[in-house]
N, CA, C and O of each residue as an XYZ file, in Angstrom:
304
protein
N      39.652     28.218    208.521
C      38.479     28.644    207.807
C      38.754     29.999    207.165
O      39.567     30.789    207.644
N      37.976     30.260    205.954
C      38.646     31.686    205.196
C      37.650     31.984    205.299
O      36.783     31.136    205.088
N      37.269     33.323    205.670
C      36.088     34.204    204.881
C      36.960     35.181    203.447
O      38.086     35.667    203.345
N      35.740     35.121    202.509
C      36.521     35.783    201.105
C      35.031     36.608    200.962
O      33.809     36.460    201.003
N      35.890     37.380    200.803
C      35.151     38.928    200.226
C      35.279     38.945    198.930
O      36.374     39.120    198.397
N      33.601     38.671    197.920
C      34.414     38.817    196.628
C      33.007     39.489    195.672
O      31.791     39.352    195.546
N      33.933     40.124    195.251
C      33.261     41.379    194.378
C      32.508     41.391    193.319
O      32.758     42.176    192.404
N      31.563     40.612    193.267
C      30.850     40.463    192.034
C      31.434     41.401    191.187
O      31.641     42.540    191.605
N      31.755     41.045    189.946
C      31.574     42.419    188.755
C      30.249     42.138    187.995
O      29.431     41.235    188.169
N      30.263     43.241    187.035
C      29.537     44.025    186.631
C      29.034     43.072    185.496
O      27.859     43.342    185.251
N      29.462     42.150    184.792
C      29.107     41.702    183.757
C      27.803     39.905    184.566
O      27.299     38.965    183.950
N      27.790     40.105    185.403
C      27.392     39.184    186.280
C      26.104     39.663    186.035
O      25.136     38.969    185.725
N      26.123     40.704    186.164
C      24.344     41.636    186.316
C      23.953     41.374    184.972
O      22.723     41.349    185.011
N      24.489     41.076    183.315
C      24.643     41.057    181.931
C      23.865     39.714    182.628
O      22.823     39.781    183.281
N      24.317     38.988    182.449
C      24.100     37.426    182.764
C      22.589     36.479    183.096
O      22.199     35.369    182.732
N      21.955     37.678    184.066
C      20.761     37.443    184.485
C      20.611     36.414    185.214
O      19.544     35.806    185.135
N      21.864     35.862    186.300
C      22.089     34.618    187.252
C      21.627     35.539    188.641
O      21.800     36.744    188.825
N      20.838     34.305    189.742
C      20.779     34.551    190.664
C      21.998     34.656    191.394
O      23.033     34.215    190.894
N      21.996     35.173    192.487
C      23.008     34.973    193.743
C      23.530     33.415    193.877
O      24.691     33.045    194.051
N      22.193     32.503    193.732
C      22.414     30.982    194.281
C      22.970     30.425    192.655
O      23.669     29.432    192.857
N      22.914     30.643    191.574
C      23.319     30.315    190.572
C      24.954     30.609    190.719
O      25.773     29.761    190.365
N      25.284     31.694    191.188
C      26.565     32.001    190.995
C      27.558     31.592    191.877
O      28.787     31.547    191.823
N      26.569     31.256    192.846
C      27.312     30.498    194.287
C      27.988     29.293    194.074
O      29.031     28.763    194.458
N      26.677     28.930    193.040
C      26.528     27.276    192.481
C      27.805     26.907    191.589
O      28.560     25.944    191.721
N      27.840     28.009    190.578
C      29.035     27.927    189.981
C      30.350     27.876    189.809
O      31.181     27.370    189.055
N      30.256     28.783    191.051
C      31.872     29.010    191.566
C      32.336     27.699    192.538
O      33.462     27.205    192.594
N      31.113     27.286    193.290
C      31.381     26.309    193.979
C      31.712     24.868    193.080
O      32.866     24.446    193.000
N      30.811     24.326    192.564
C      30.887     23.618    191.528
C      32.626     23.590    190.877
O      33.239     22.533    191.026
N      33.454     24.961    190.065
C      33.919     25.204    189.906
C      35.405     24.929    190.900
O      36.551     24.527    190.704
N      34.830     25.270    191.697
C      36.098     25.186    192.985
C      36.289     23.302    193.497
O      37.320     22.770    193.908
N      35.022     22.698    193.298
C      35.047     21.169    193.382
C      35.872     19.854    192.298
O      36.541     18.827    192.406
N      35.198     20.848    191.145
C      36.204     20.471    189.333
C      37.547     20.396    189.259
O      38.195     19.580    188.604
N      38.117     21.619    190.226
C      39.094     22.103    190.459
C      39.589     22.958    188.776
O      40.562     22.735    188.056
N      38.705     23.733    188.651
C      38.520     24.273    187.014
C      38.775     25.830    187.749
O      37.963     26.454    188.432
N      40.312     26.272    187.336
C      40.569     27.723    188.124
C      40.339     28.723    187.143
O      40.742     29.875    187.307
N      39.448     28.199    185.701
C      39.216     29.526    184.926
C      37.823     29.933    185.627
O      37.604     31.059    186.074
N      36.879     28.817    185.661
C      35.838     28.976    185.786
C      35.512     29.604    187.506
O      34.516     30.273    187.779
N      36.416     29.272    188.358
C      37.088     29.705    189.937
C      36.611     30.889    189.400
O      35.461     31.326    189.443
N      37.704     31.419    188.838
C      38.236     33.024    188.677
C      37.456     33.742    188.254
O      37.750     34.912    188.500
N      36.242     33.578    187.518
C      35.184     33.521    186.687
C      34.383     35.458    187.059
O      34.302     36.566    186.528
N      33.982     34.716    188.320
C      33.324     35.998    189.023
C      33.863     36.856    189.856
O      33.262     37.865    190.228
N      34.958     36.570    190.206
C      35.960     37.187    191.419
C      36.599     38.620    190.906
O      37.457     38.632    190.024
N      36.275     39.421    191.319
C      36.586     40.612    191.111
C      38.374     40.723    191.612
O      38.914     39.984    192.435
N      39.063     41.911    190.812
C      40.365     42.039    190.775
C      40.649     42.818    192.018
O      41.792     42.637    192.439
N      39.996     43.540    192.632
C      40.297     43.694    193.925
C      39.524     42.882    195.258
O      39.098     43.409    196.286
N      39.496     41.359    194.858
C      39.323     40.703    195.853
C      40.678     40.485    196.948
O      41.890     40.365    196.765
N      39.616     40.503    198.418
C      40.428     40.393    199.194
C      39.819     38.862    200.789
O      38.840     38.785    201.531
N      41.033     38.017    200.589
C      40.580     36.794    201.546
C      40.864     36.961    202.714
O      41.815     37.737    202.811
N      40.435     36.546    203.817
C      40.715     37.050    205.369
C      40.345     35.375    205.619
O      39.662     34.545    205.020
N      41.494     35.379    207.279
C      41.529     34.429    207.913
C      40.183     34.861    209.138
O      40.035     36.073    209.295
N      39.468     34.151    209.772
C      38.505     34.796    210.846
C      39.193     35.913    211.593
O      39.078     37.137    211.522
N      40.039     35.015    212.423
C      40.982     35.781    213.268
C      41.553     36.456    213.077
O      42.274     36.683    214.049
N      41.804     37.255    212.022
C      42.573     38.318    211.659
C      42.239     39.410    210.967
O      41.828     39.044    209.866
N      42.218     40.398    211.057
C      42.005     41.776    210.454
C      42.217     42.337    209.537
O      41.469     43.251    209.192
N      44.065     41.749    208.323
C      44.471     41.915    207.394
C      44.079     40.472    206.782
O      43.728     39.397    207.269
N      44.316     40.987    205.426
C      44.100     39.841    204.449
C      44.848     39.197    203.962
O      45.702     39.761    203.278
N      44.872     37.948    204.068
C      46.047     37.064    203.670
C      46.336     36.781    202.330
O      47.460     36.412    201.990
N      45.165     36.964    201.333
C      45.297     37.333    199.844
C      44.844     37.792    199.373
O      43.674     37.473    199.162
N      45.515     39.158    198.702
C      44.704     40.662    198.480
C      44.808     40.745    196.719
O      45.901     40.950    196.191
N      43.593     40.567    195.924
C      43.976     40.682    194.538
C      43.484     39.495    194.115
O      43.201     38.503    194.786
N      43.381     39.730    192.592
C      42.658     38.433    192.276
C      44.046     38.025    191.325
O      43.605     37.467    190.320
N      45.322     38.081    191.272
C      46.296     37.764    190.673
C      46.595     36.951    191.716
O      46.867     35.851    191.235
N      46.705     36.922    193.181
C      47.346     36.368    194.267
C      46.373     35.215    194.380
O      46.779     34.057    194.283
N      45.047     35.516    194.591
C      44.187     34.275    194.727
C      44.324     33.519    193.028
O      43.932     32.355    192.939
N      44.580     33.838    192.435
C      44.252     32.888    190.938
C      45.921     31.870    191.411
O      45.834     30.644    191.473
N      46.859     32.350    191.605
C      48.439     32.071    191.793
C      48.066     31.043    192.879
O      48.444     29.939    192.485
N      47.443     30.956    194.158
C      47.132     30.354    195.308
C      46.532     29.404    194.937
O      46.954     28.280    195.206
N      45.618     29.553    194.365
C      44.318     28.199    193.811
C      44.563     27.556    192.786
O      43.865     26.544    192.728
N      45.351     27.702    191.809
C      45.723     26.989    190.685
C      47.026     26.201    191.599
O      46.828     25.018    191.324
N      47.974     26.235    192.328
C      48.768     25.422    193.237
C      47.936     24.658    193.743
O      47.954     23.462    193.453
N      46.849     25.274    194.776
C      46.147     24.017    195.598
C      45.451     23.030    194.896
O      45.290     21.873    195.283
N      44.930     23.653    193.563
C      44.007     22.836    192.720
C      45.166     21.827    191.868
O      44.538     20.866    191.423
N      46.490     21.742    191.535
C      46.934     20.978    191.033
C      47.869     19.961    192.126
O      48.609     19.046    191.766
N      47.662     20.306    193.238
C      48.451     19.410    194.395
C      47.113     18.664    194.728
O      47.220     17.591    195.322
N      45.995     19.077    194.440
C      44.480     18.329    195.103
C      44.302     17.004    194.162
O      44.707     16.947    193.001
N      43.770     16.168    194.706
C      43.189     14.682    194.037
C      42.107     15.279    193.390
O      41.329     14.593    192.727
């Protein structure tokens, strides 16, 4: 299980989307397997954590875009 810490930016607030809109999207997004629209809201100093662990297993939104565009093209 991952918990991801992720940083809304600033142009999100431009937008005038709820919290649950953006949830919606990214999720949605992450189901499509569509890694522009993934990447969309994720701030460049996002950082992903395993529960159990204290450091982050992918720090940056260059590392998570690199990670998810693999899983998303090995996925059905």
């Amino acid at each position: 299980m991952i918990i991801s810490s992720l940083f809304i930016s600033l142009g999100v607030l431009a937008q005038n989307k709820t919290a649950e809109e953006i949830v919606q999207v990214h999720l949605d997004a992450y189901n499509n397997r569509d890694i522009d629209a993934f990447m969309f809201y994720i701030d460049d100093s996002v950082e992903f954590y395993n529960v159990e662990e204290c450091t982050p297993h992918l720090k940056g939104k260059e590392e998570v875009q690199e990670r998810y565009t693999t899983y998303f093209e090995k996925s059905p």
